[in-house]
C-alpha positions as a LaTeX table, in Angstrom:
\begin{tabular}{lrrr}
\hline
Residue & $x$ (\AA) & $y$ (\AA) & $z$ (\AA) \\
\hline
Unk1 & 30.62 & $-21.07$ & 25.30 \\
Unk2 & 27.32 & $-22.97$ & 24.62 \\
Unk3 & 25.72 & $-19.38$ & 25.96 \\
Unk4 & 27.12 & $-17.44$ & 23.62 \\
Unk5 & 26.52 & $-19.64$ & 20.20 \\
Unk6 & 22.91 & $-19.55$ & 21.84 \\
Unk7 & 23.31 & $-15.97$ & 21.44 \\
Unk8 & 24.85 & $-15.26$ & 18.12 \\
Unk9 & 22.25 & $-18.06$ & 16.53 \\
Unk10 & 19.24 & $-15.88$ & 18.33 \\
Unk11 & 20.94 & $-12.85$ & 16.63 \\
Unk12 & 20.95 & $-13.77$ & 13.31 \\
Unk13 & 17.35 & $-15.30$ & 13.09 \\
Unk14 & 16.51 & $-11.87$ & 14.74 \\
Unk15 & 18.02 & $-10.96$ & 11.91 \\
Unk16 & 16.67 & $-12.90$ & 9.12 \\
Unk17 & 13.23 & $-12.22$ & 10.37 \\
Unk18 & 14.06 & $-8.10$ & 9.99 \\
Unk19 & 14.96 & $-9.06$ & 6.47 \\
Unk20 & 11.22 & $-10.58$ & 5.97 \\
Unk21 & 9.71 & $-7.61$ & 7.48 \\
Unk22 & 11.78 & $-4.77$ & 5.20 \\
Unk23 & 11.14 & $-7.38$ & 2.07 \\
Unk24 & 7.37 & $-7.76$ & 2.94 \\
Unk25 & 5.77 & $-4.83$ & 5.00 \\
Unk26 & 7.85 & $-2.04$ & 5.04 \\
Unk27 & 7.51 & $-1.36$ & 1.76 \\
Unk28 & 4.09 & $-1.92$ & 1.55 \\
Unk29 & 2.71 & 0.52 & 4.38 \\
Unk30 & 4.52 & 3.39 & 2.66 \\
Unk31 & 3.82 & 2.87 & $-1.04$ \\
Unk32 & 1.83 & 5.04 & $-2.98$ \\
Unk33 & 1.61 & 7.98 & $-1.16$ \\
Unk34 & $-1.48$ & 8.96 & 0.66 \\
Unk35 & $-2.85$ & 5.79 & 0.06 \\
Unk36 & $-1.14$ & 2.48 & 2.28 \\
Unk37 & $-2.10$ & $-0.78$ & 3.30 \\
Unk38 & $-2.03$ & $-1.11$ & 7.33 \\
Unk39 & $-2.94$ & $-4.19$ & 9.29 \\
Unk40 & $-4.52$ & $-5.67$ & 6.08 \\
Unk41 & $-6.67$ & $-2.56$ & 5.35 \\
Unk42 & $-6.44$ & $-0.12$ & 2.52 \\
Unk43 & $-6.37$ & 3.87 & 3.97 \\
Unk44 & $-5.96$ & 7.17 & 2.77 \\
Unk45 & $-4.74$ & 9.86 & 4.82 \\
Unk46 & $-5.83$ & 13.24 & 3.87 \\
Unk47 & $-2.95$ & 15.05 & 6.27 \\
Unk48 & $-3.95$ & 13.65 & 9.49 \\
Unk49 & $-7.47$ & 12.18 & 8.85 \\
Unk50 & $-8.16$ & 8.95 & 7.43 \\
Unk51 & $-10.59$ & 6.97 & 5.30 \\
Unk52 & $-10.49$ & 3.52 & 4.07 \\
Unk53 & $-10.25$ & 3.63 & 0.48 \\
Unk54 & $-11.66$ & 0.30 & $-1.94$ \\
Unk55 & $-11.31$ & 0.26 & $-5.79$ \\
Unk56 & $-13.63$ & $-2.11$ & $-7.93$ \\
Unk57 & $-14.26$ & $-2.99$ & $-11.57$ \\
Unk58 & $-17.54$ & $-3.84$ & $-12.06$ \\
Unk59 & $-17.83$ & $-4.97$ & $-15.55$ \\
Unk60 & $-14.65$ & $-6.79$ & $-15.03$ \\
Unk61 & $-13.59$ & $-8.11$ & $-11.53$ \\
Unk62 & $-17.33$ & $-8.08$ & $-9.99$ \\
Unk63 & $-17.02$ & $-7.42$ & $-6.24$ \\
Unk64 & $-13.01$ & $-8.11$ & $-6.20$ \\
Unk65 & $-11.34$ & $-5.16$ & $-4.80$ \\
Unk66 & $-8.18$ & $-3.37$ & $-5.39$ \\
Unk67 & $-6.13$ & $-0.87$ & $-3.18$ \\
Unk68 & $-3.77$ & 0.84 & $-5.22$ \\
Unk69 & $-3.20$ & 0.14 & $-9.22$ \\
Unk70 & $-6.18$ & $-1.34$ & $-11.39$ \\
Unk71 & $-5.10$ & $-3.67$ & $-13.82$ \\
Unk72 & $-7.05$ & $-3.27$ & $-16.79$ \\
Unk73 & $-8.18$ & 0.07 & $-18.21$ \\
Unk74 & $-12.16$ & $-0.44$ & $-18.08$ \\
Unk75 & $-15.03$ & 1.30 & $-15.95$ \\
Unk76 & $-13.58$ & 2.05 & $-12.20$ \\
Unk77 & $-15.38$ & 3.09 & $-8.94$ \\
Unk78 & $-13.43$ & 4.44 & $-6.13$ \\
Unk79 & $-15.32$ & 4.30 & $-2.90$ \\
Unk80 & $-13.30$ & 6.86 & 0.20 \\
Unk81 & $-15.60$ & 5.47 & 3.38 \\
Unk82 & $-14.51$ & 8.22 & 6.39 \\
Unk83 & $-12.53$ & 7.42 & 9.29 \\
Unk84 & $-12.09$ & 10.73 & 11.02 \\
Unk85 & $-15.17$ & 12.10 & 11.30 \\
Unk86 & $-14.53$ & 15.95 & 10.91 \\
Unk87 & $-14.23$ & 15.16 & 6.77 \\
Unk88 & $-17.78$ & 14.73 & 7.34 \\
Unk89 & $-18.08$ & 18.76 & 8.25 \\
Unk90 & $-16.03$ & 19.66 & 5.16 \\
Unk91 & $-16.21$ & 19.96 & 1.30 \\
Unk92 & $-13.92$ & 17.07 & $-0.57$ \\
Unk93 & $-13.26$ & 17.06 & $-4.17$ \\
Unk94 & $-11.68$ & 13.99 & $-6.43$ \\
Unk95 & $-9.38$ & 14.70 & $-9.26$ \\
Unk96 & $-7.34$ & 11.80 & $-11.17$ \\
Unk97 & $-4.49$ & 13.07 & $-13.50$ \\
Unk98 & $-2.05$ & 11.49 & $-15.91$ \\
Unk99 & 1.24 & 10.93 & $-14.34$ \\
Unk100 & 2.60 & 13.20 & $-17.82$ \\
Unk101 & 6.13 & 13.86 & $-16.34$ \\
Unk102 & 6.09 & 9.91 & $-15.51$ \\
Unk103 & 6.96 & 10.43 & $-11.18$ \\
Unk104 & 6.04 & 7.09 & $-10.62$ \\
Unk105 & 5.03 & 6.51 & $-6.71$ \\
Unk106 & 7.51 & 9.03 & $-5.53$ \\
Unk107 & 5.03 & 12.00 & $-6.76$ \\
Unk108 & 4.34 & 14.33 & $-4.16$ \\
Unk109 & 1.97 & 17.73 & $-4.69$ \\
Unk110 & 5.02 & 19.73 & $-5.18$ \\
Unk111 & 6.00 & 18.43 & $-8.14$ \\
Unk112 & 2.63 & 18.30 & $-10.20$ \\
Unk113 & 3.64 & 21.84 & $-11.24$ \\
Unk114 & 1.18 & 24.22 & $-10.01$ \\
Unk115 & $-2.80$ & 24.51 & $-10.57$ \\
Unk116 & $-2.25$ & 25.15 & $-14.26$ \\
Unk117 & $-0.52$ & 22.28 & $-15.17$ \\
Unk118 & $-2.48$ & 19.93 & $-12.74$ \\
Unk119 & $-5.79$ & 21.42 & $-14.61$ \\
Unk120 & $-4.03$ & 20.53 & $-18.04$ \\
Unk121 & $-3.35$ & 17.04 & $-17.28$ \\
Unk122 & $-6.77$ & 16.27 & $-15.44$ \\
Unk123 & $-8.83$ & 13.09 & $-17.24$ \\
Unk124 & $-11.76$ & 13.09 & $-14.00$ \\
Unk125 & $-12.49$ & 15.84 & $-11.53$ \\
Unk126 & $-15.37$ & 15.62 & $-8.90$ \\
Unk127 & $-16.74$ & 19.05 & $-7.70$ \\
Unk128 & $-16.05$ & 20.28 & $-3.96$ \\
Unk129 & $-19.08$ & 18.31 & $-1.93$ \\
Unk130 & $-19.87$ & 17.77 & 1.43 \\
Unk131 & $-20.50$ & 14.15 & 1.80 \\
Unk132 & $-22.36$ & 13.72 & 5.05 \\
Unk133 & $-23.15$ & 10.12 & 5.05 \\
Unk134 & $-19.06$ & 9.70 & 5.29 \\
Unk135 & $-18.64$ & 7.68 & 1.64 \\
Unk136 & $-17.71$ & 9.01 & $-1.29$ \\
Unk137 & $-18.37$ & 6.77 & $-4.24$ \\
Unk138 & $-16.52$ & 8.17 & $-7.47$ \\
Unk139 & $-16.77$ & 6.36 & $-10.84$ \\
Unk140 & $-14.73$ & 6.80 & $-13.85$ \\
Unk141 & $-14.19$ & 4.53 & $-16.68$ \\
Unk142 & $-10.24$ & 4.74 & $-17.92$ \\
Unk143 & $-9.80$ & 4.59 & $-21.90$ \\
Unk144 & $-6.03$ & 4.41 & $-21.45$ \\
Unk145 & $-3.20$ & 2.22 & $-19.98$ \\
Unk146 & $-0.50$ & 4.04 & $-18.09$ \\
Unk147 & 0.39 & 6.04 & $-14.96$ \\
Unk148 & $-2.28$ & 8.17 & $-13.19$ \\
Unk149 & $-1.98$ & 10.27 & $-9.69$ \\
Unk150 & $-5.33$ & 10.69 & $-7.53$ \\
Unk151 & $-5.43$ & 13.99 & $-5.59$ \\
Unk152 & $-8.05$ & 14.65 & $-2.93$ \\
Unk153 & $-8.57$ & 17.97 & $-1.02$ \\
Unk154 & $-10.68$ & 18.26 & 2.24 \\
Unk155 & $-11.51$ & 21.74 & 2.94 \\
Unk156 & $-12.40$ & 22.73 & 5.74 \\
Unk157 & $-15.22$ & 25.61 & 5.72 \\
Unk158 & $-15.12$ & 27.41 & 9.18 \\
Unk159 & $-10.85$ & 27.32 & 9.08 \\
Unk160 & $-10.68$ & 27.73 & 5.87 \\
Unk161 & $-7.73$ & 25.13 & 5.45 \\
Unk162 & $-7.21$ & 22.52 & 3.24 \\
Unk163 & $-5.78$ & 19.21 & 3.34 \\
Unk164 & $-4.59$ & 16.88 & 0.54 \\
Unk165 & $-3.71$ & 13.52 & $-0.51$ \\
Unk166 & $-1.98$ & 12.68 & $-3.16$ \\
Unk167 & $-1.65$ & 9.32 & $-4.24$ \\
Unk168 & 0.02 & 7.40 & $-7.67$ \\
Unk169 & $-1.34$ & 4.49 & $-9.32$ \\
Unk170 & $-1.01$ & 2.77 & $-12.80$ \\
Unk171 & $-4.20$ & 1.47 & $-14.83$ \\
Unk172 & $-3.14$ & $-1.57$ & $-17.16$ \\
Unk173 & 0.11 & $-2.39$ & $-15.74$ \\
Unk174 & 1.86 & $-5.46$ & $-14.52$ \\
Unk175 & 4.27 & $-4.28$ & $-11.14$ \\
Unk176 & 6.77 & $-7.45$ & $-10.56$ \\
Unk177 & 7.37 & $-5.46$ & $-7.12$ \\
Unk178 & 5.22 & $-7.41$ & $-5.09$ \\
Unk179 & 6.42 & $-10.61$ & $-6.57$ \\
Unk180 & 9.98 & $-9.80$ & $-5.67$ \\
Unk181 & 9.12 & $-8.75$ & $-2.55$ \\
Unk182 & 7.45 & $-12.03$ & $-1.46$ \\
Unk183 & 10.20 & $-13.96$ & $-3.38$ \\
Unk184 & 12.59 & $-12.05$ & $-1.04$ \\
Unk185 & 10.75 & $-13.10$ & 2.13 \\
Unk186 & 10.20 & $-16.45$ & 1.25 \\
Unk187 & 14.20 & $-16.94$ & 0.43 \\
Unk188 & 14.89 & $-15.15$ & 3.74 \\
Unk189 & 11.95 & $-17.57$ & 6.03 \\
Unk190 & 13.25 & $-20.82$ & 4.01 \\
Unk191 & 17.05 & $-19.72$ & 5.37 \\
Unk192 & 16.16 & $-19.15$ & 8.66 \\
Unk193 & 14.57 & $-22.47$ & 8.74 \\
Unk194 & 17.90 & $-24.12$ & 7.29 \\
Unk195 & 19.77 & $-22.21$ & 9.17 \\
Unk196 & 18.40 & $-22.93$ & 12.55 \\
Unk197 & 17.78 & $-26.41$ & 11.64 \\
Unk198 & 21.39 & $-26.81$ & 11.06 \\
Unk199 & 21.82 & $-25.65$ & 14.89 \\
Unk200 & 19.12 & $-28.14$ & 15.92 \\
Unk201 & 16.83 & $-25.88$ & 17.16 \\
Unk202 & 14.08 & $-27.10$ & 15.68 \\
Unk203 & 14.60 & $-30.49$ & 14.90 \\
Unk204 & 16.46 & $-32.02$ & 18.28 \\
Unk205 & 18.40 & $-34.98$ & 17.08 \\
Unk206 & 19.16 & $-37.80$ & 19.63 \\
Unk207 & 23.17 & $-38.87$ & 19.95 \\
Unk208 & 22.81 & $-42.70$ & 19.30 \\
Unk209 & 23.18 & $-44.76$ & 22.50 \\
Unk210 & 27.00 & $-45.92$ & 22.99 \\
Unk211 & 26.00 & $-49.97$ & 24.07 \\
Unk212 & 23.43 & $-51.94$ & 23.76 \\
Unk213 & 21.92 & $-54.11$ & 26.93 \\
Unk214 & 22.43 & $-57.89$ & 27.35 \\
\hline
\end{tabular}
């Protein structure tokens, strides 16, 4: 009997602690498209090669640095310092668009509408270069508040193929999802800590002792 309580309490903390993990990384590693937080550290993947990828605001935030949405509009530099070392052999180019059909972070290249329409709604673009160093350092000052999609094309001179990322952001906007999503997991760790406190397996209570001596 004891065996199986033991069981169904190691169950549902198993559980509780799942909950944490969809409420406060799962979420995360995925978000904004080609560009996710992993182990603490912001990447872009460009199909299958990566770069770490660091936003600042100089004029504003100093050296503070952001991975995905900037919060003020003001003067911006994105800095894409190679992983994978074959984007050093090929020609990259930077464009930032206005999210104009408003996708959100769901926006994938197939919906942007073809090379007309992503020319028409282009506010930076950054010529095909070979960047043999491994960093590209891209500044762009934003006049305007609202969404925004970064796309960034690797290609590849001897193949011929190219490879894209495409990542949303917003400039100027508060997101409560983070907040909710730390909320979330620290409900679910403060009910895992009732809950198996309630069972005594963390505090171990002593039964009182049934006489006294003489």
């Amino acid at each position: 009997m004891l065996a199986r309580q033991v069981a169904r309490t190691f169950r549902s903390i198993i559980s509780s602690l799942i909950m944490v993990w969809v409420a406060c990384g799962a979420s995360t590693v995925f978000a904004h498209g080609g560009v996710s937080v992993e182990d603490d550290v912001c990447l872009i993947k460009i199909d299958r090669y990566k770069a770490h990828f660091t936003g600042y605001l100089p004029r504003e935030r100093a050296t503070q640095e952001f991975c995905e949405d900037i919060p003020i509009a003001t003067q911006s530099i994105f800095v894409i310092d190679y992983i994978s070392d074959e984007l050093r052999e090929m020609e990259l180019d930077f464009r930032v668009i206005r999210d104009v059909n408003e996708l959100g972070v769901t926006a994938v290249l197939a919906d942007l509408g073809g090379e007309e329409a992503i020319k028409a709604a282009t506010v930076y673009y950054a010529e095909p270069k070979r960047y043999h160093k491994g960093v590209m350092n891209i500044r762009h000052t934003f006049t305007q508040n609202g969404g925004y999609i970064g796309i960034v094309n690797a290609n590849h001179l001897e193949t011929g193929l190219k490879y894209t990322s495409v990542f949303p952001f917003s400039v100027g906007q508060v997101s409560y999802a983070n907040y909710i999503r730390y909320f979330l997991a620290l409900f679910a760790a403060c009910g895992v800590f009732i809950y198996a406190g309630g069972r005594g397996l963390v505090f171990k209570v002593k039964p009182p002792r049934s006489g006294r001596r003489a």
